[in-house]
Jmol script that loads the backbone (N, CA, C; Angstrom):
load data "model"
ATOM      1  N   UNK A   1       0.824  -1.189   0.000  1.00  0.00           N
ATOM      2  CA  UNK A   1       0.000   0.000   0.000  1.00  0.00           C
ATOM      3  C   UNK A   1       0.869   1.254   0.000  1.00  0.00           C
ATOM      4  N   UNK A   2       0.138   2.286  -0.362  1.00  0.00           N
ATOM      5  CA  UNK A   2       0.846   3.695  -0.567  1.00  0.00           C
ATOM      6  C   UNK A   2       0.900   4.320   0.639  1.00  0.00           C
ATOM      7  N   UNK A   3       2.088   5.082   0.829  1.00  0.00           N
ATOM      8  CA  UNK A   3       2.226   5.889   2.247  1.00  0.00           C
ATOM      9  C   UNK A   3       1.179   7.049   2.208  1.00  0.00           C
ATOM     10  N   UNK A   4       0.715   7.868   2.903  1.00  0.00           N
ATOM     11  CA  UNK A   4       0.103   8.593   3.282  1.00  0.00           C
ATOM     12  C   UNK A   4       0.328   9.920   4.194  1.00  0.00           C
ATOM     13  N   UNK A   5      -0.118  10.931   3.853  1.00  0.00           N
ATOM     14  CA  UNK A   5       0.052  12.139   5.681  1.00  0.00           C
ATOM     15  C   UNK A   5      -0.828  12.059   5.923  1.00  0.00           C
ATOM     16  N   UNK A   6      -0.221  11.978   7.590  1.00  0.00           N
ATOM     17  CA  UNK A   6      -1.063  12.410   8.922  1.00  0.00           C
ATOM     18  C   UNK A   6      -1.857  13.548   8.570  1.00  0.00           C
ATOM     19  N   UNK A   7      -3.095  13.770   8.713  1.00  0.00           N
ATOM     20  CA  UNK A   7      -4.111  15.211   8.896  1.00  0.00           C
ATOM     21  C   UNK A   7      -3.381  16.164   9.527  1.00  0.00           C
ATOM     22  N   UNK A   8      -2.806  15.352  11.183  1.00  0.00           N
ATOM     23  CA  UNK A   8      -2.794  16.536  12.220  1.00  0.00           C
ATOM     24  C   UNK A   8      -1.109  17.104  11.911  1.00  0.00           C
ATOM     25  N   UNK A   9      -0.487  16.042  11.970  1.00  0.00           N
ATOM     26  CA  UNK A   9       1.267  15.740  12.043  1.00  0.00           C
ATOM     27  C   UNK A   9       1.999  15.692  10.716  1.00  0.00           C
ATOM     28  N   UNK A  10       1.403  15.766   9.857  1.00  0.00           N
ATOM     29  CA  UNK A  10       1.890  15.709   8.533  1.00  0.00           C
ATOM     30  C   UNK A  10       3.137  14.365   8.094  1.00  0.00           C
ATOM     31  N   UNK A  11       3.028  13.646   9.152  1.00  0.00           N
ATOM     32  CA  UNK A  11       4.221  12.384   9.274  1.00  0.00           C
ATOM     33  C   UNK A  11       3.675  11.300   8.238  1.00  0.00           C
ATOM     34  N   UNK A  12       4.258  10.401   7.536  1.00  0.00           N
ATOM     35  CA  UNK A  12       3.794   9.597   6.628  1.00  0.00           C
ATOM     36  C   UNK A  12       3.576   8.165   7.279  1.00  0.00           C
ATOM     37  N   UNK A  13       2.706   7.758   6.873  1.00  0.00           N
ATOM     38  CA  UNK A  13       2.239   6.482   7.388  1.00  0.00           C
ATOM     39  C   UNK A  13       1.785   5.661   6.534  1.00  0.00           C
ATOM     40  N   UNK A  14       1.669   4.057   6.959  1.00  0.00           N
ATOM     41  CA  UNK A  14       1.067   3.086   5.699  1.00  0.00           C
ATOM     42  C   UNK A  14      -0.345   2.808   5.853  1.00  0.00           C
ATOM     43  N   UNK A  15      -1.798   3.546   5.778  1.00  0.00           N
ATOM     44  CA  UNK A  15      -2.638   3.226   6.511  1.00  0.00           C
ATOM     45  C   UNK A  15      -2.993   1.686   6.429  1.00  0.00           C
ATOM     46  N   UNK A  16      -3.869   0.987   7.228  1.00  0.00           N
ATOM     47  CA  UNK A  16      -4.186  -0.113   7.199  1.00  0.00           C
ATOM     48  C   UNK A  16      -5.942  -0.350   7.010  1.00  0.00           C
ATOM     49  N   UNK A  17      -6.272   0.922   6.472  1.00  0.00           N
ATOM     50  CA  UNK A  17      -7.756   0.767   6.228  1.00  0.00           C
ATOM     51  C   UNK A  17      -7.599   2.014   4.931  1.00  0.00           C
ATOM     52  N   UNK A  18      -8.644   1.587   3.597  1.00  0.00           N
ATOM     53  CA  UNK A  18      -8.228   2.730   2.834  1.00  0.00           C
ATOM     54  C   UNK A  18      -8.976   4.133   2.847  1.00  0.00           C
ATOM     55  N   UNK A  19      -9.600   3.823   4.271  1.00  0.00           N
ATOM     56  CA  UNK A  19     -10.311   5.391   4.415  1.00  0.00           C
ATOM     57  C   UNK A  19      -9.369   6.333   6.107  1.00  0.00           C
ATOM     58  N   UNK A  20      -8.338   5.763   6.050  1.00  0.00           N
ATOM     59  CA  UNK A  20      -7.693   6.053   7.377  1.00  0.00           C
ATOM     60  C   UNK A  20      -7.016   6.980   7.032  1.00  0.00           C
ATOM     61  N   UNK A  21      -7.237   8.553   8.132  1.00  0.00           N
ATOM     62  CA  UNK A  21      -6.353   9.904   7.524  1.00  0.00           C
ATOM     63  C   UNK A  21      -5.192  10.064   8.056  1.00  0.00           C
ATOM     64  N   UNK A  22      -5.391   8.945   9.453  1.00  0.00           N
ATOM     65  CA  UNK A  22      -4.373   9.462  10.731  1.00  0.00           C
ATOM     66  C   UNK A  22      -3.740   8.296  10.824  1.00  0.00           C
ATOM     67  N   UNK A  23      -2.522   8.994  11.633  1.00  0.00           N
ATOM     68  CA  UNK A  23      -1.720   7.558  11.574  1.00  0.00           C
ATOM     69  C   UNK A  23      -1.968   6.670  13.161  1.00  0.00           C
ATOM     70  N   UNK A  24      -3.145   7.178  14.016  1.00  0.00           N
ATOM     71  CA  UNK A  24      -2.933   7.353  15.071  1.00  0.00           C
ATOM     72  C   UNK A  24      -4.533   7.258  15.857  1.00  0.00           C
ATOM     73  N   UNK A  25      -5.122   6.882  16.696  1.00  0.00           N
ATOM     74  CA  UNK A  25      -6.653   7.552  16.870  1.00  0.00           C
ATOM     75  C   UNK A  25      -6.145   8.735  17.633  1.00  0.00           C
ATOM     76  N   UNK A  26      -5.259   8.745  18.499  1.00  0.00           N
ATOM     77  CA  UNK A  26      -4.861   9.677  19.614  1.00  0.00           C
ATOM     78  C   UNK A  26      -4.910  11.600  18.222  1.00  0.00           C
ATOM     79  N   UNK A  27      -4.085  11.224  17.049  1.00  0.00           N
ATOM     80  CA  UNK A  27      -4.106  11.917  16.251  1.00  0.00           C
ATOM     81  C   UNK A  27      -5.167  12.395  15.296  1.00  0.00           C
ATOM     82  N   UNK A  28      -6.117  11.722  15.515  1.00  0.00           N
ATOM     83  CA  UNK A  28      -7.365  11.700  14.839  1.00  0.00           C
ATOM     84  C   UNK A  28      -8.369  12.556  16.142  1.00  0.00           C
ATOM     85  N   UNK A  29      -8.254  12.269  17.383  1.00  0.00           N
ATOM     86  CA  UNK A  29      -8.917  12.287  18.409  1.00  0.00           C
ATOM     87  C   UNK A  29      -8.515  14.449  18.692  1.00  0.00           C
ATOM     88  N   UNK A  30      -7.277  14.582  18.204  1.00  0.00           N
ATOM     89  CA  UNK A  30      -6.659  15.659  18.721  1.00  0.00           C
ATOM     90  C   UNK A  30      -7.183  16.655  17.521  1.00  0.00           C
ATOM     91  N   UNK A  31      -7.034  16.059  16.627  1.00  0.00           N
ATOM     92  CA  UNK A  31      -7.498  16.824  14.996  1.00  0.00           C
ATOM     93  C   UNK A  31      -8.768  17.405  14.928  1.00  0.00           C
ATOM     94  N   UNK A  32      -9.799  16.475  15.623  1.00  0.00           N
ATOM     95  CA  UNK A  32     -11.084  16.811  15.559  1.00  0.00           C
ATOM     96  C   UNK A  32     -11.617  17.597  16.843  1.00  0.00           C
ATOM     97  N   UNK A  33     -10.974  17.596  17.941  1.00  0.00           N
ATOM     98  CA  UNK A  33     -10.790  18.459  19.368  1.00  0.00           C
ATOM     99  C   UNK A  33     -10.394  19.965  18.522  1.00  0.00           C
ATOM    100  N   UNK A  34      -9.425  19.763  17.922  1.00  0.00           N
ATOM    101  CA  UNK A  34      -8.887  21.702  17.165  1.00  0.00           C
ATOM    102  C   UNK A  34      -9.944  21.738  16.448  1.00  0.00           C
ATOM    103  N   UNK A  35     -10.249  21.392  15.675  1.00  0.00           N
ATOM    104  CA  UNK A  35     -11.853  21.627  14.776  1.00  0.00           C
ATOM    105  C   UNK A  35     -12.488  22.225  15.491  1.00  0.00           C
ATOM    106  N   UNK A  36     -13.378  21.621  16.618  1.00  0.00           N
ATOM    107  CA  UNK A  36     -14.526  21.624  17.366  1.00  0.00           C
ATOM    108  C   UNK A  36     -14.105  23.264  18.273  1.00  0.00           C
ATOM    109  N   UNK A  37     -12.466  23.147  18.509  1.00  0.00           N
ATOM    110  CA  UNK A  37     -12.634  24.232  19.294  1.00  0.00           C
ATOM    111  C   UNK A  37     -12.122  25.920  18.452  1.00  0.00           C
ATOM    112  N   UNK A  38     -11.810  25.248  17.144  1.00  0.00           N
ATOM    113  CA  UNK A  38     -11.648  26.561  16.299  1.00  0.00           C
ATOM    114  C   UNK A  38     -13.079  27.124  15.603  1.00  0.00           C
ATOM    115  N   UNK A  39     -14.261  26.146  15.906  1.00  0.00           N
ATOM    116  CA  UNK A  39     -15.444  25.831  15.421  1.00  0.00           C
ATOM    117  C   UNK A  39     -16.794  27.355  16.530  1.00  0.00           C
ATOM    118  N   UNK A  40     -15.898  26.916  17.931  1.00  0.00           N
ATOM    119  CA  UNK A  40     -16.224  27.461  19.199  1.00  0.00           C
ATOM    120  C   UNK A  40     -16.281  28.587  19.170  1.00  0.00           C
ATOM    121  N   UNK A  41     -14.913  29.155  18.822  1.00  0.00           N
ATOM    122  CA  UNK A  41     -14.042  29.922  19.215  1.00  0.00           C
ATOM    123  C   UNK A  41     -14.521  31.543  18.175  1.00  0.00           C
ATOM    124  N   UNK A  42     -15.129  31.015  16.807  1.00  0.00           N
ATOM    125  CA  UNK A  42     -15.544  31.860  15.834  1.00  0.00           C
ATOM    126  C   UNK A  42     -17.051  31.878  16.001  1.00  0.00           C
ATOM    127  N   UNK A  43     -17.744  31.072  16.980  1.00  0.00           N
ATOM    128  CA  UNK A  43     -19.384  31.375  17.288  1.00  0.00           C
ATOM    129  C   UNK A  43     -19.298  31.875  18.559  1.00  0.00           C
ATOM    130  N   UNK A  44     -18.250  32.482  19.261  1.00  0.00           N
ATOM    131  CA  UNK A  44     -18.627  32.469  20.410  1.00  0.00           C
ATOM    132  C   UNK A  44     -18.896  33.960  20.735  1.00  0.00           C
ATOM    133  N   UNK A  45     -19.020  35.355  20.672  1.00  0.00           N
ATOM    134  CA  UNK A  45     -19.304  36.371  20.303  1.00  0.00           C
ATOM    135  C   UNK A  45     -20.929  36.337  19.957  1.00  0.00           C
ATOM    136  N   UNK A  46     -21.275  35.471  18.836  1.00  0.00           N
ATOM    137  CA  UNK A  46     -22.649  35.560  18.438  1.00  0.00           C
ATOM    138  C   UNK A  46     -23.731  34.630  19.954  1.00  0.00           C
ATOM    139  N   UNK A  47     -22.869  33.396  20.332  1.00  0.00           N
ATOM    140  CA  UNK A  47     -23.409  32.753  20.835  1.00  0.00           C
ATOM    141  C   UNK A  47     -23.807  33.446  22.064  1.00  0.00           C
ATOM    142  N   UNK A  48     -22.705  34.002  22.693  1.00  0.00           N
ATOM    143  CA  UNK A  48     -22.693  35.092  23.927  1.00  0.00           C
ATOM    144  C   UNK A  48     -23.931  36.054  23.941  1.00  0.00           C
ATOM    145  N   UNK A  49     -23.903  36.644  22.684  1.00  0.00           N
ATOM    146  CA  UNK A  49     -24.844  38.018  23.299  1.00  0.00           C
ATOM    147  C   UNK A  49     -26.404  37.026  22.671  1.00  0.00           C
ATOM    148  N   UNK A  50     -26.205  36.177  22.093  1.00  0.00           N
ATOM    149  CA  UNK A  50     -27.556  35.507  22.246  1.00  0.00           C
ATOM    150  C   UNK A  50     -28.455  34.891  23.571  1.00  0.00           C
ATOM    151  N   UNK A  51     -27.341  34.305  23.973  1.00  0.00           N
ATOM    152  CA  UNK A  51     -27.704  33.823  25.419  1.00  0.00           C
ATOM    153  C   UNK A  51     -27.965  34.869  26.458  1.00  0.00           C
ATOM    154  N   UNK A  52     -27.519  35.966  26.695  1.00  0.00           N
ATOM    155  CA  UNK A  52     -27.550  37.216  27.159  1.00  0.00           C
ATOM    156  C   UNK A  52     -29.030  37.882  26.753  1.00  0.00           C
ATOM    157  N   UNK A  53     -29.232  38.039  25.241  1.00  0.00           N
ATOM    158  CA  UNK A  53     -30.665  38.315  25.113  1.00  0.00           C
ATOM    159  C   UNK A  53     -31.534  37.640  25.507  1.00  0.00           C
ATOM    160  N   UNK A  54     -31.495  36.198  25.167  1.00  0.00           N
ATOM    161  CA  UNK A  54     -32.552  35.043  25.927  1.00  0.00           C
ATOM    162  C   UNK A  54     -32.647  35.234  27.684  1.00  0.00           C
ATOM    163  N   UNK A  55     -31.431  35.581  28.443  1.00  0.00           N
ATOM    164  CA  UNK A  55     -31.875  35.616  29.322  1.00  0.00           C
ATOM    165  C   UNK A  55     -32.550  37.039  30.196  1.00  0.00           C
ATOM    166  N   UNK A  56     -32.599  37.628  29.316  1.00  0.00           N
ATOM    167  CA  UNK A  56     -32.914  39.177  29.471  1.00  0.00           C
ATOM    168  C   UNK A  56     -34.411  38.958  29.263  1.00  0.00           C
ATOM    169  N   UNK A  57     -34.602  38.491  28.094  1.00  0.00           N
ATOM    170  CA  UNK A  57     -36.245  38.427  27.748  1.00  0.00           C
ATOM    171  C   UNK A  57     -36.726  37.124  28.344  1.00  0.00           C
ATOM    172  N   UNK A  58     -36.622  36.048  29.023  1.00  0.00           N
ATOM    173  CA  UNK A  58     -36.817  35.342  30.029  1.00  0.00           C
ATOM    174  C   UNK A  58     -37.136  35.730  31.701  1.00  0.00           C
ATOM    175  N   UNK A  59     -36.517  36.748  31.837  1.00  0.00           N
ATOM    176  CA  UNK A  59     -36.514  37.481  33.223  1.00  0.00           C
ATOM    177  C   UNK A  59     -37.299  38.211  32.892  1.00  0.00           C
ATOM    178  N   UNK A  60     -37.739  39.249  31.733  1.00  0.00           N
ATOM    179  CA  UNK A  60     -38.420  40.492  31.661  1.00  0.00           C
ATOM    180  C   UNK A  60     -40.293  39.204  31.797  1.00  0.00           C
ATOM    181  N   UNK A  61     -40.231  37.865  30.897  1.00  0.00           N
ATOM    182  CA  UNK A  61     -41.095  37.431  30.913  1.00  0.00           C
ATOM    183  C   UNK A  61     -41.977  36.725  31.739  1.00  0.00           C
ATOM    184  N   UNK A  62     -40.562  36.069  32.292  1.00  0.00           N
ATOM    185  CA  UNK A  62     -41.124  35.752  34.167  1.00  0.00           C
ATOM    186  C   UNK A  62     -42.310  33.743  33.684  1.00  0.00           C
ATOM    187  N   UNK A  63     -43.400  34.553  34.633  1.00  0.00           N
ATOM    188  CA  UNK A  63     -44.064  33.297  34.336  1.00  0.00           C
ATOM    189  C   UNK A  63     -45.157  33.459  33.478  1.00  0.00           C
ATOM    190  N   UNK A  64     -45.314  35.771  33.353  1.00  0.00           N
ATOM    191  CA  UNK A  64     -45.878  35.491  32.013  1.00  0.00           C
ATOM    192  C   UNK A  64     -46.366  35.205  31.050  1.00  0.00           C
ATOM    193  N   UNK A  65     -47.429  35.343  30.029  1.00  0.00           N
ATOM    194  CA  UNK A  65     -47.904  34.772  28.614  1.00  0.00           C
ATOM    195  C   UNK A  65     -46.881  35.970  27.531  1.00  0.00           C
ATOM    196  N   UNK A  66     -46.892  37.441  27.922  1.00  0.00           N
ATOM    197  CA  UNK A  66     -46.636  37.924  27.394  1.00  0.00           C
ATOM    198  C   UNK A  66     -46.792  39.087  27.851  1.00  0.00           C
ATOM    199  N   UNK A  67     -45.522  40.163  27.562  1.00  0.00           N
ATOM    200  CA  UNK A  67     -45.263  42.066  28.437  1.00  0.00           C
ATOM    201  C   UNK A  67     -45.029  42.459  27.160  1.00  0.00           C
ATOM    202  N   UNK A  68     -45.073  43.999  27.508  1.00  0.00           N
ATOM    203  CA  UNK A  68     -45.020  44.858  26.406  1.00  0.00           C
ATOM    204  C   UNK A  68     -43.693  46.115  27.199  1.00  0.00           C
ATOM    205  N   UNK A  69     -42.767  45.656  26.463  1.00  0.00           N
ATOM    206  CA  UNK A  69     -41.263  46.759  26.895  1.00  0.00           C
ATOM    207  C   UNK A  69     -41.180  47.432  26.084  1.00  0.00           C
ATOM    208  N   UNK A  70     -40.323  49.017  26.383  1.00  0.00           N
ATOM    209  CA  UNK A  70     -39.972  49.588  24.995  1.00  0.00           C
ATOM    210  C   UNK A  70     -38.622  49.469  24.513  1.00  0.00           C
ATOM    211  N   UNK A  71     -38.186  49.560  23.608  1.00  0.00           N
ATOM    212  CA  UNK A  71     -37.013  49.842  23.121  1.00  0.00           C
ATOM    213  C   UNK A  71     -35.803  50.149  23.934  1.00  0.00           C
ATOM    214  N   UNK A  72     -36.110  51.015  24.299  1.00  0.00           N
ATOM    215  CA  UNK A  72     -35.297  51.921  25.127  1.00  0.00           C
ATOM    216  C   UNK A  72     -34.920  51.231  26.790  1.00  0.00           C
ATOM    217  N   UNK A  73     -36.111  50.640  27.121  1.00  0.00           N
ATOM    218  CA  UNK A  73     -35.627  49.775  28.538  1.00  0.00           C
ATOM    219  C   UNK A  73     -34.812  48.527  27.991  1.00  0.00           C
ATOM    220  N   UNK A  74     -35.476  47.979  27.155  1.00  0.00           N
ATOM    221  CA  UNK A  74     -34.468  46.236  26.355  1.00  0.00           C
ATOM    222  C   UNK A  74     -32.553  47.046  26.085  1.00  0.00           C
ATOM    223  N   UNK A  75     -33.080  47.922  25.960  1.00  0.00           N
ATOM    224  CA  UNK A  75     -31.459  48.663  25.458  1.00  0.00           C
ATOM    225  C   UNK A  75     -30.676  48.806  26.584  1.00  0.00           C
ATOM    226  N   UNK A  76     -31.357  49.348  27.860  1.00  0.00           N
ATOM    227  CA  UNK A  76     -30.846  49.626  28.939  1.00  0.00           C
ATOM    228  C   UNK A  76     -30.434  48.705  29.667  1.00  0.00           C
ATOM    229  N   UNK A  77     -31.167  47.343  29.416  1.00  0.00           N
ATOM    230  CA  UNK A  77     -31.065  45.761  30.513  1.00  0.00           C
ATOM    231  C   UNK A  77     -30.003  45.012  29.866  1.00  0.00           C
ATOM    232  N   UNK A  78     -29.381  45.672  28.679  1.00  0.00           N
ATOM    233  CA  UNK A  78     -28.579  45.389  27.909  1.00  0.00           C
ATOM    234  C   UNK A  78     -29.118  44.133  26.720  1.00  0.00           C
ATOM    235  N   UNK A  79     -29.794  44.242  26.100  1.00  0.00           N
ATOM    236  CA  UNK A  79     -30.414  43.618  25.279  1.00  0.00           C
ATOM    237  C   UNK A  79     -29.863  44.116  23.898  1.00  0.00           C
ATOM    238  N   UNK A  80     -29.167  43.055  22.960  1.00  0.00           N
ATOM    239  CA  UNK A  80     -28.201  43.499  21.807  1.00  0.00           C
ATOM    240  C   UNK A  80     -29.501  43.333  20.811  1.00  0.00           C
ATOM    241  N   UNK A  81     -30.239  44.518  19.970  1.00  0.00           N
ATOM    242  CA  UNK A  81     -31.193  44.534  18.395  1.00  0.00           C
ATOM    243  C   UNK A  81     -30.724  43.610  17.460  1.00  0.00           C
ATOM    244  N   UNK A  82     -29.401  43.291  17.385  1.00  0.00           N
ATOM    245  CA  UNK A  82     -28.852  42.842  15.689  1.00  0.00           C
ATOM    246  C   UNK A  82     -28.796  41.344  15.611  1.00  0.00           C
ATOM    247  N   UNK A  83     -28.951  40.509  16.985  1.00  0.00           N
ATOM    248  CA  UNK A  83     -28.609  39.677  15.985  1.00  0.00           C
ATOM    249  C   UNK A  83     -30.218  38.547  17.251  1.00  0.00           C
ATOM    250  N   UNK A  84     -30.207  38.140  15.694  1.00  0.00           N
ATOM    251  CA  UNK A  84     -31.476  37.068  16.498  1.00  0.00           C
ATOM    252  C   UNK A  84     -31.766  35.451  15.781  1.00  0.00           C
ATOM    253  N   UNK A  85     -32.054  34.425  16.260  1.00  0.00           N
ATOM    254  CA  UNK A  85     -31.866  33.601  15.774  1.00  0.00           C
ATOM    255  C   UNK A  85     -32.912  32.830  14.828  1.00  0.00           C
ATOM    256  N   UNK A  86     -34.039  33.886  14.299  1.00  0.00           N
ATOM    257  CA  UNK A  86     -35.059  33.668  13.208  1.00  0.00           C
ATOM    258  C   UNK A  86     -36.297  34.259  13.069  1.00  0.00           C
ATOM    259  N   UNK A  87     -36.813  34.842  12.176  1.00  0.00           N
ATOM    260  CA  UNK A  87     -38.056  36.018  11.838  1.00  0.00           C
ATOM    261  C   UNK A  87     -38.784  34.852  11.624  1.00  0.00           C
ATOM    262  N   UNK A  88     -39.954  34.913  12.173  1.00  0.00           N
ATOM    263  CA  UNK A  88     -41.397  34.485  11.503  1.00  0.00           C
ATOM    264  C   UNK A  88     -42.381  35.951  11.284  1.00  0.00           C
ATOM    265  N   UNK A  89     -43.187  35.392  10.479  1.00  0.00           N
ATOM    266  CA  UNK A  89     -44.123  36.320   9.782  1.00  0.00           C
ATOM    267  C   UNK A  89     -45.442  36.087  10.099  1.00  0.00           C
ATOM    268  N   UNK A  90     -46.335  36.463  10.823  1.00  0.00           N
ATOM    269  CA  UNK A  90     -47.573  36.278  11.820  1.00  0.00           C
ATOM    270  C   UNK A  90     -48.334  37.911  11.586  1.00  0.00           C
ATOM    271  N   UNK A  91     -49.700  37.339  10.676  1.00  0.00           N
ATOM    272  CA  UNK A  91     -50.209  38.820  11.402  1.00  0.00           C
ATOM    273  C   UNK A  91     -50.579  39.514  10.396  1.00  0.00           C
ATOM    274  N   UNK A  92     -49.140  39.828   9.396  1.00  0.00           N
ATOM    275  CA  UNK A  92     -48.977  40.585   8.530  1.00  0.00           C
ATOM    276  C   UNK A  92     -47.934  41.213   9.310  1.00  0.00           C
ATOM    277  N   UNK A  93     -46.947  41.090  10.645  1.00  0.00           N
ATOM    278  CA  UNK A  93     -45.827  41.667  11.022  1.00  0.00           C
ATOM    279  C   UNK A  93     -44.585  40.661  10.978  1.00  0.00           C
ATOM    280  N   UNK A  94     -43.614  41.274  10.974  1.00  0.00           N
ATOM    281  CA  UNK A  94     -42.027  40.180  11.072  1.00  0.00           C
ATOM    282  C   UNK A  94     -41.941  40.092  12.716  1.00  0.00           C
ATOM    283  N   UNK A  95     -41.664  38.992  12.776  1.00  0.00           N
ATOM    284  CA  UNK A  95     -41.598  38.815  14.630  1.00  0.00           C
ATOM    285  C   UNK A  95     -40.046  38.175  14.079  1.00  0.00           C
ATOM    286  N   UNK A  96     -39.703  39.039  15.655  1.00  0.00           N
ATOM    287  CA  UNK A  96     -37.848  38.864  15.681  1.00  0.00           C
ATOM    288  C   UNK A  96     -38.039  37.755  16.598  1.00  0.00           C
ATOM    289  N   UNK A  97     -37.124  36.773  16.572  1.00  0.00           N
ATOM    290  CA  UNK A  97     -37.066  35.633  17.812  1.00  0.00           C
ATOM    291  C   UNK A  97     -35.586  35.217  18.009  1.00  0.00           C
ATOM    292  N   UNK A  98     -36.083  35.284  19.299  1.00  0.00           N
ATOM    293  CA  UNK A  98     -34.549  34.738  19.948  1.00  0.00           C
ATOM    294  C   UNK A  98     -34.508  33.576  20.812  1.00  0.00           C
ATOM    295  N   UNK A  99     -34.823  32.554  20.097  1.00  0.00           N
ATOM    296  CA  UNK A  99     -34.881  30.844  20.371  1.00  0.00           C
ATOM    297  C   UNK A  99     -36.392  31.138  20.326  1.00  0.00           C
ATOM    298  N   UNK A 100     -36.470  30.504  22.081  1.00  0.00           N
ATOM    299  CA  UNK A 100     -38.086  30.349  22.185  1.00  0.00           C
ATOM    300  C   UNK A 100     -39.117  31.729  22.320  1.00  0.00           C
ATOM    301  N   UNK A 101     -38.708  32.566  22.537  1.00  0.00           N
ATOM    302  CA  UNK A 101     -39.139  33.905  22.449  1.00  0.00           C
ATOM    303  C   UNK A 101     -39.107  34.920  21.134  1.00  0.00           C
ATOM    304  N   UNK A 102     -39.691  35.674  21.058  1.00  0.00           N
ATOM    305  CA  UNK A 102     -40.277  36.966  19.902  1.00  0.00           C
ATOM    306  C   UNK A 102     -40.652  38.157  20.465  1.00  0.00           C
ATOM    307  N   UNK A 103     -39.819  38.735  19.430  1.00  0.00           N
ATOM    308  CA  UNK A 103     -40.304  40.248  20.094  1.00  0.00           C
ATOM    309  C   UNK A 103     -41.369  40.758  18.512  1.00  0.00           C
ATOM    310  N   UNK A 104     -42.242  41.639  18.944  1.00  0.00           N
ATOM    311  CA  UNK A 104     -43.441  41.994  18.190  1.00  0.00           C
ATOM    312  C   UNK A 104     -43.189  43.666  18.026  1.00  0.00           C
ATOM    313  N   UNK A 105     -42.439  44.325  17.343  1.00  0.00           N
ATOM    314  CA  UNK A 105     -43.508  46.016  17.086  1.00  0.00           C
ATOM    315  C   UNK A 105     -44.902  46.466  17.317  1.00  0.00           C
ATOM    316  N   UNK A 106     -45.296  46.913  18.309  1.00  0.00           N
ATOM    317  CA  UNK A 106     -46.736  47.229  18.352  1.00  0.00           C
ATOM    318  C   UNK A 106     -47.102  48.789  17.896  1.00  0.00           C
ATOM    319  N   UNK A 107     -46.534  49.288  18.594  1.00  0.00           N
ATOM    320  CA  UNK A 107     -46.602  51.000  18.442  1.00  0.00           C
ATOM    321  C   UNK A 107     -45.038  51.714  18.737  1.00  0.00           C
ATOM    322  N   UNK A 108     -45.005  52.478  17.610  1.00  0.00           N
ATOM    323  CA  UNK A 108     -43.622  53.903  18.042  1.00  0.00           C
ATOM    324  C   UNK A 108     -42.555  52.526  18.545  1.00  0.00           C
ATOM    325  N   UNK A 109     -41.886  52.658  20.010  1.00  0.00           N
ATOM    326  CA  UNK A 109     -41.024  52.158  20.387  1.00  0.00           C
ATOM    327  C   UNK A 109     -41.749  50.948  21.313  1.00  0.00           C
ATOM    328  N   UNK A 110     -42.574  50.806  21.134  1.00  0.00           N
ATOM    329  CA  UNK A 110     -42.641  49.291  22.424  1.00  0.00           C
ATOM    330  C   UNK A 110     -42.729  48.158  21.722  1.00  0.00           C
ATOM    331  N   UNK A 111     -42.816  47.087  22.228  1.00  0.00           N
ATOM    332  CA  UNK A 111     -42.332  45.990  21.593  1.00  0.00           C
ATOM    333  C   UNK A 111     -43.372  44.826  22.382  1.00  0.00           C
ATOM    334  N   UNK A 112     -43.676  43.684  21.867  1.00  0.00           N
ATOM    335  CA  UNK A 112     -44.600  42.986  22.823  1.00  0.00           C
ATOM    336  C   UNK A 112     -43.717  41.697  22.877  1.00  0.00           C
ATOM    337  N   UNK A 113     -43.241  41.184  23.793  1.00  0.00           N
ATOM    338  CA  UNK A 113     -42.248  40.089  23.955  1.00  0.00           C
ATOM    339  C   UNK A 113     -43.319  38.689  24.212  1.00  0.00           C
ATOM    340  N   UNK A 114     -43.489  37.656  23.669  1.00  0.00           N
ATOM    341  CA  UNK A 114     -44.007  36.622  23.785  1.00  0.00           C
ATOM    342  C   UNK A 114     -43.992  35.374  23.519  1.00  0.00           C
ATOM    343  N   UNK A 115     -43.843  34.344  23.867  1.00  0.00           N
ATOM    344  CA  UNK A 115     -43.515  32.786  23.245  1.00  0.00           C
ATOM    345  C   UNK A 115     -44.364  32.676  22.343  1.00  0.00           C
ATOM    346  N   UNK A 116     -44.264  32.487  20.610  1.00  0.00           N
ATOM    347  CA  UNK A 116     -45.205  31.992  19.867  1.00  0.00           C
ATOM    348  C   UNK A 116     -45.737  30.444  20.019  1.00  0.00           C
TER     349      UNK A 116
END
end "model"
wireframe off; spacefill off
backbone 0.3
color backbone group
């Protein structure tokens, strides 16, 4: 059989299976650990202020069906506008959602926060 490189180590090896990248599992095991954490490492900014909004509009919601905040307080409790994790369309309005929660435009600046 033909020699081969390591993924992680670039060292040549004879694999013994013809779908084998590594010469090694330990090297295979380490390869896919840097993946996962270079994977982390570039969501973690988005992931952060998501979780931060969820728990902002979780507390504002309590036990809740649904409150009406404005703008201006979600801004203050530190609640980030830009990034959210999917629009549905209900109504004839775009509802912003951030996981299990949505925020609604009702009037000017308030907003109606509610689990669809």
């Amino acid at each position: 059989m033909e020699e081969i490189q390591d993924l992680l180590t670039g060292e040549l090896f004879t694999p013994s299976r013809s779908d084998q990248k590594f010469a090694n599992r330990q090297n295979q095991i380490r390869y896919n650990n840097l993946k996962a954490r270079q994977k982390r490492r570039a969501k973690a900014e988005i992931d952060r202020t998501l979780d931060t909004n969820r728990t902002i509009l979780k507390k504002l919601l309590g036990t809740k069906k649904e409150v009406i905040k404005s703008r201006d307080f979600l801004l203050g409790a530190g609640f980030h506008f830009g990034i959210s994790t999917h629009k549905i369309e209900k109504d004839n309005k775009l509802w912003s959602c951030i996981y299990e929660y949505a925020l609604v435009p009702i009037q000017d600046d308030m907003l109606l926060i509610t689990i669809p």
